[in-house]
FIBA-63807 format. One record per residue (C-alpha): x, y, z; residue in three letters. Coordinates in pm, 1 decimal. Example, Ala and Ser with C-alpha at 12.3 -4.5 7.8 and 13.67 -1.06 7.14 Angstrom:
% residues 2
- px, py, pz, type
- 1230.0, -450.0, 780.0, ALA
- 1367.0, -106.0, 714.0, SER
//
This chain:
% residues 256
- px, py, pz, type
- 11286.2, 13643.4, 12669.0, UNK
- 11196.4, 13511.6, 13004.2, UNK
- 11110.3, 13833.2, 13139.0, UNK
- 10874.4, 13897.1, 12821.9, UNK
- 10701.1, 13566.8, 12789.3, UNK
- 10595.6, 13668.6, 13188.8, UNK
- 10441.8, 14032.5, 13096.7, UNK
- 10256.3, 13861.6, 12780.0, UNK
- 10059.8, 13570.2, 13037.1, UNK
- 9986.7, 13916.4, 13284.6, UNK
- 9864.3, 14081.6, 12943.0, UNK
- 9667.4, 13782.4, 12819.8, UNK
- 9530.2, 13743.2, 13157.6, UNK
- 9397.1, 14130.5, 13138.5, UNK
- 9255.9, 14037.4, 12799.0, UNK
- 9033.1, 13773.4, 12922.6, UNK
- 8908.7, 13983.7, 13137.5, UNK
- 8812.5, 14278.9, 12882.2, UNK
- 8447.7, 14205.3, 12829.0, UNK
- 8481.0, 14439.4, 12578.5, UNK
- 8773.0, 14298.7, 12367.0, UNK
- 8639.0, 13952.9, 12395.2, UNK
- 8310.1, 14103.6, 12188.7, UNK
- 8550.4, 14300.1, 11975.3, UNK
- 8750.9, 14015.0, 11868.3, UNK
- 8433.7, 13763.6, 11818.4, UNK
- 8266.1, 14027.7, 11611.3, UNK
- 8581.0, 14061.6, 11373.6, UNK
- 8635.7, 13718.2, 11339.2, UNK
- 8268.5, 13677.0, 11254.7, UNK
- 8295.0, 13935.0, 11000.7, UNK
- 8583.9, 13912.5, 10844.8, UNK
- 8547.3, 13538.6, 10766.9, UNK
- 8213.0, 13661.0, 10604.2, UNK
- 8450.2, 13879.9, 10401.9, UNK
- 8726.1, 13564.8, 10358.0, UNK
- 8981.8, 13787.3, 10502.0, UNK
- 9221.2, 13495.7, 10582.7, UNK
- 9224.0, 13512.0, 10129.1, UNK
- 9391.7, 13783.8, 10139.3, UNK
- 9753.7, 13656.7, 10252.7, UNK
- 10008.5, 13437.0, 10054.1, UNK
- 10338.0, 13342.5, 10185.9, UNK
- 10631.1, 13295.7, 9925.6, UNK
- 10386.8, 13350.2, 9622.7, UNK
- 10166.1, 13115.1, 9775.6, UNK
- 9810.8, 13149.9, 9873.7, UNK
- 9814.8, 13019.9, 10286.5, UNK
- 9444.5, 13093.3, 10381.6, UNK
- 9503.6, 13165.7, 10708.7, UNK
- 9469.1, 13466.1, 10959.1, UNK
- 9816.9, 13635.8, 11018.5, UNK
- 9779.6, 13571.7, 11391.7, UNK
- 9755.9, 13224.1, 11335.3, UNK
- 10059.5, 13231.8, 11092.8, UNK
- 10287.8, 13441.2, 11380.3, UNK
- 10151.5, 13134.7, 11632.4, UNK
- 10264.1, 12853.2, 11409.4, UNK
- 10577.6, 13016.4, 11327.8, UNK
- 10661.2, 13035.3, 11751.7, UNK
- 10541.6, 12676.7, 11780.4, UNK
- 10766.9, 12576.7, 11519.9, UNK
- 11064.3, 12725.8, 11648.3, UNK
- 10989.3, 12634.0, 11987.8, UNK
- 10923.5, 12200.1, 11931.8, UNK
- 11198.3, 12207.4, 11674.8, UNK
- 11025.0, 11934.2, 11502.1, UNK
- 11206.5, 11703.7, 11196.1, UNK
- 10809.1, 11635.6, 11134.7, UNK
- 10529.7, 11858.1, 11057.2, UNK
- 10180.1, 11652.7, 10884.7, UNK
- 9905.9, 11867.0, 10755.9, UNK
- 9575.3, 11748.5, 10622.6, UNK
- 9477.7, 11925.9, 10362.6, UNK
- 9701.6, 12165.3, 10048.9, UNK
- 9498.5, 12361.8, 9895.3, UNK
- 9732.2, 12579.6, 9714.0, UNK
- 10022.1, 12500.0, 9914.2, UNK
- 10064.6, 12765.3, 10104.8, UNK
- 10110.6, 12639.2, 10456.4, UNK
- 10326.3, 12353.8, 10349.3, UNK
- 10570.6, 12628.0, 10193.3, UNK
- 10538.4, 12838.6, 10522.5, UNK
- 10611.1, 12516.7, 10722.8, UNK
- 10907.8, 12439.8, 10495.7, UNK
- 11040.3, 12734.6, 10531.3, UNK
- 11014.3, 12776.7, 10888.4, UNK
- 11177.0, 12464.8, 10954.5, UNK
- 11478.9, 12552.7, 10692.7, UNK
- 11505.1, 12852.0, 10938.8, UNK
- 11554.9, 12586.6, 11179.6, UNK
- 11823.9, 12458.6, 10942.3, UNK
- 12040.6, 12764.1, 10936.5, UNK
- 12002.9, 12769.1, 11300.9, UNK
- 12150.1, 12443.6, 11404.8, UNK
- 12422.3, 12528.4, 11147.9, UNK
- 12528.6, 12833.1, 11271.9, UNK
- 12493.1, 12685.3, 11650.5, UNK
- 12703.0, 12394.8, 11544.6, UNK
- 12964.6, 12646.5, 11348.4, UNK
- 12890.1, 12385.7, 11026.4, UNK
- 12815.1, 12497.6, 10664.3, UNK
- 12529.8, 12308.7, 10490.1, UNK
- 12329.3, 12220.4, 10156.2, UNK
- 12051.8, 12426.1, 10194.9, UNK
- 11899.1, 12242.5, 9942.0, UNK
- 11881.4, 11892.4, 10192.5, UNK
- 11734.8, 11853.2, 10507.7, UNK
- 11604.5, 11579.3, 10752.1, UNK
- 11300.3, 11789.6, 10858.0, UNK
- 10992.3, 11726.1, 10607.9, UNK
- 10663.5, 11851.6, 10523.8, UNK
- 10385.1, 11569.9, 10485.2, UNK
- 10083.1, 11713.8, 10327.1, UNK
- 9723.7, 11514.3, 10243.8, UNK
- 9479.8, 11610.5, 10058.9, UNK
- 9177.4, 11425.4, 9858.0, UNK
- 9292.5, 11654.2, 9534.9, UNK
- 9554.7, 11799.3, 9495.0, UNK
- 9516.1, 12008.4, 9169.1, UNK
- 9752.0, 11992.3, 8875.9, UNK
- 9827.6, 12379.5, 8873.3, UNK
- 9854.4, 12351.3, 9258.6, UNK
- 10095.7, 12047.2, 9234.8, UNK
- 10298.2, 12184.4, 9004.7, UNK
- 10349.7, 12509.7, 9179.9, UNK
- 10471.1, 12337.6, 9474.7, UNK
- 10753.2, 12141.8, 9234.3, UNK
- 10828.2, 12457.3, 9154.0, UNK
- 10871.5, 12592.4, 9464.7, UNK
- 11237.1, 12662.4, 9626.9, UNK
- 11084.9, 12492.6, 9907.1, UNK
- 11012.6, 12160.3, 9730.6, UNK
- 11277.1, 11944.3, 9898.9, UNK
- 11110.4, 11948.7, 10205.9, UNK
- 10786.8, 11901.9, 10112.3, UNK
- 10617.1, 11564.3, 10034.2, UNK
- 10273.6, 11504.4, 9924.7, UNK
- 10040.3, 11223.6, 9931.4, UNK
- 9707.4, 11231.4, 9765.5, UNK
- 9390.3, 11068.7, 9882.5, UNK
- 9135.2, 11072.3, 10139.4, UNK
- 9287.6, 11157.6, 10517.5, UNK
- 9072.8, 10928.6, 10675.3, UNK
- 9108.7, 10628.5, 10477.3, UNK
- 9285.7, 10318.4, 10605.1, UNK
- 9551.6, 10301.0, 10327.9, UNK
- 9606.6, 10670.3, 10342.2, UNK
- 9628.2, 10662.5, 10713.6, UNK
- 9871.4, 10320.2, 10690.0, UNK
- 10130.0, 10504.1, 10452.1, UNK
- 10124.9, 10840.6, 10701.3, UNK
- 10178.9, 10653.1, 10971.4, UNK
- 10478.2, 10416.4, 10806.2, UNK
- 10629.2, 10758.8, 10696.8, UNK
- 10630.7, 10917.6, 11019.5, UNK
- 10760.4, 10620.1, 11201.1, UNK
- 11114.6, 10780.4, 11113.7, UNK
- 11105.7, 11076.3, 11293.0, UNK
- 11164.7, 11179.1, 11653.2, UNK
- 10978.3, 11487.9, 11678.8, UNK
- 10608.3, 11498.7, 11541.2, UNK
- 10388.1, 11820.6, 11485.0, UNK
- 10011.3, 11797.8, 11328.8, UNK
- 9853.2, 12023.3, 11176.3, UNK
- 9492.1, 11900.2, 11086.7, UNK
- 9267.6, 12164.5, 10802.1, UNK
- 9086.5, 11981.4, 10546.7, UNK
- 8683.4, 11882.5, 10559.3, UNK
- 8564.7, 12039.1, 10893.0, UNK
- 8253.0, 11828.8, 10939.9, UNK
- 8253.3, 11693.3, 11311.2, UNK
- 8321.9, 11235.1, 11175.1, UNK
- 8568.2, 11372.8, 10932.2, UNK
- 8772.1, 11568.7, 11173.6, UNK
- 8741.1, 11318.9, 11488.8, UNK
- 8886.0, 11065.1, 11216.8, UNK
- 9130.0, 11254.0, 11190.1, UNK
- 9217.6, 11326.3, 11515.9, UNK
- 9242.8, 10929.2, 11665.2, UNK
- 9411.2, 10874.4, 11344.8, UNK
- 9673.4, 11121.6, 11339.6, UNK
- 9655.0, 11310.0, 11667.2, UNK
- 9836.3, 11041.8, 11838.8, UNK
- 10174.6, 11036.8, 11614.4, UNK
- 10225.3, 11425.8, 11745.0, UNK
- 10518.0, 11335.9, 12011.9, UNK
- 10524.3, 11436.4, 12362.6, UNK
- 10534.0, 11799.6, 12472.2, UNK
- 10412.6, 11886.1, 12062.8, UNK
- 10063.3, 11935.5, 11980.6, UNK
- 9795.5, 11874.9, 11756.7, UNK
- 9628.6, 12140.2, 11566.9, UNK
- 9278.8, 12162.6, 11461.1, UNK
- 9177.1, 12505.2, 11290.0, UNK
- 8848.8, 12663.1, 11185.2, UNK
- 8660.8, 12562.1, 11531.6, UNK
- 8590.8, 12948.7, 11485.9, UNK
- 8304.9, 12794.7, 11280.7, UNK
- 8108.9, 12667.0, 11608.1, UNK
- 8143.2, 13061.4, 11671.8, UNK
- 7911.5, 13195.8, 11316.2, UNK
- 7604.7, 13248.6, 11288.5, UNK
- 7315.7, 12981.0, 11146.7, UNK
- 7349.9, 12969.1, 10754.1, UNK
- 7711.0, 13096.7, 10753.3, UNK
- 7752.6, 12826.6, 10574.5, UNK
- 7499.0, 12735.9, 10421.0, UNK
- 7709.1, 12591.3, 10082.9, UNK
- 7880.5, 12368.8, 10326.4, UNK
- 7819.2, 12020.8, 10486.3, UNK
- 7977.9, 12181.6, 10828.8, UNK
- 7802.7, 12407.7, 11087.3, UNK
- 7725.2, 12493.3, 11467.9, UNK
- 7716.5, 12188.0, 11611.3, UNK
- 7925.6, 11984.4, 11329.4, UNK
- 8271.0, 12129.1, 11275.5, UNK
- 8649.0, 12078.5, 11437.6, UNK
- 8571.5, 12232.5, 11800.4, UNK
- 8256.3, 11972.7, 11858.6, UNK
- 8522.8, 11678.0, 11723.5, UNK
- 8764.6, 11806.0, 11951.2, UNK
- 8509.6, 11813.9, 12246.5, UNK
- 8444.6, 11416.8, 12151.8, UNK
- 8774.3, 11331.5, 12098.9, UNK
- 8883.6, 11497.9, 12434.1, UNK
- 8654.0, 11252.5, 12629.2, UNK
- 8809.2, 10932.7, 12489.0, UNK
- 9155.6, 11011.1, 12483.9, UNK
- 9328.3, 11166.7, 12789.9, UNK
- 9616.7, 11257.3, 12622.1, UNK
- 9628.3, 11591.6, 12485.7, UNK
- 9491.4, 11873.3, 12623.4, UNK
- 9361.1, 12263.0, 12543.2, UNK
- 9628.1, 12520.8, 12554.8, UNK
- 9394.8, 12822.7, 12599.8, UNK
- 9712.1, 13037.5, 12648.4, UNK
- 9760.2, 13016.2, 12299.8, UNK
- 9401.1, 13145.3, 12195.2, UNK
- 9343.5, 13393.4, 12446.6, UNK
- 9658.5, 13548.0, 12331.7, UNK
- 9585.6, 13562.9, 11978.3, UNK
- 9252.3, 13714.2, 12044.4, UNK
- 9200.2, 13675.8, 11671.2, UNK
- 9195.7, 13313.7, 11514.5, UNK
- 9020.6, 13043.1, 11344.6, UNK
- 9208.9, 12770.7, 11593.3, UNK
- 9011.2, 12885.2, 11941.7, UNK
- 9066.2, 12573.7, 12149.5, UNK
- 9215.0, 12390.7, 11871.3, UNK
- 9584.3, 12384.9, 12007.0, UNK
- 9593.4, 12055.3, 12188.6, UNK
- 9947.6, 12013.0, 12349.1, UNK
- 10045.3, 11637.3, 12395.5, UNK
- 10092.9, 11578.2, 12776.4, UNK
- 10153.3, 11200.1, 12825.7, UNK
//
């Protein structure tokens, strides 16, 4: 692996490069999310809303931090907290079979935190539903408000290993909220993701039905939140390896 993780930095390197691929990815992305491609994919019979290249990156983060804690702002239809739960089961099986010990599949120490303003009935009770479920907890309400915030926080003080994964409303305040908020419980070496700074990428009136735009989304948060906190900063490997996804700049690795 070693070997391969060097000829995929000399590839991404040559992709940089390609004038031609860069345009060829932008005008995809721009296109497709006109179309809602990222609609299109569910993961265990759940709707994820994400780009598959995103998906494959989370899932090689995942394995890579080995985190006990993954928080994600905003659930939707559940999608990526089943996809996170199940990647870190993975992680489950793993240690057992490292370790040579049997386990309860069914219990686990790594958890799921999810927040989200509303979390529909039909979407909530899909998720109980889900063979997922124990690894998944939920907590309903506003990301950035204090309480919400205070009962995150007291939740993740019990883990070691911290990854955040911030997708809910993608207006500039609301995100760089988020971000001071919750960016600093990812632990050191993890990261913080932000997705859909693609949207500083549309066009004028994309979206139009939408309080977010150029100039007020998750990459202009991130560009704010950057100056006043020193402690994270842009893996652009990531991105310019993916070629296609919503998350350009929006993997910030913890380095302090």
């Amino acid at each position: 692996m070693t070997h391969f993780k060097t000829e995929i930095a000399g590839r991404t390197q040559n992709m940089s490069a390609n004038a031609a691929l860069q345009r060829a990815s932008m005008d995809f992305l721009r296109s497709s999310a006109k179309a809602q491609y990222s609609y299109n994919f569910h993961w265990m019979d759940r709707p994820i809303i994400q780009y598959p290249q995103d998906i494959v990156a989370m899932q090689e983060l995942i394995y890579d931090l080995r985190p006990d804690l993954i928080i994600e702002t905003g659930i939707a239809h559940g999608g990526s907290l089943v996809f996170s739960a199940s990647v870190l089961a993975m992680l489950d099986m793993v240690d057992a079979i490292e370790a040579g010990e049997s386990f309860d599949p069914a219990i686990s120490k790594r958890k799921v935190l999810g927040i989200d303003i509303d979390i529909r009935d039909h979407n909530r009770a899909a998720i109980d539903a889900h063979p997922m479920r124990s690894r998944i907890e939920m907590i309903q309400g506003s990301s950035i408000d204090a309480s919400i915030i205070s009962q995150v926080r007291e939740f993740a003080a019990g883990y070691k290993k911290v990854l955040v994964c911030l997708d809910s409303n993608h207006t500039h305040n609301h995100v760089l909220e988020e971000l001071r908020a919750y960016a600093p419980l990812a632990s050191s070496g993890s990261y913080c993701v932000v997705f859909d700074t693609l949207i500083e990428d549309m066009e004028e009136g994309t979206y139009s039905d939408r309080p977010w735009g150029k100039g007020n989304n998750p990459y202009t948060a991130i560009q704010a939140y950057l100056q006043e906190n020193s402690s994270f900063e842009i893996d652009s490997q990531i991105h310019e390896r993916l070629l296609i996804t919503v998350a350009q700049n929006g993997f910030l690795r913890r380095v302090d």
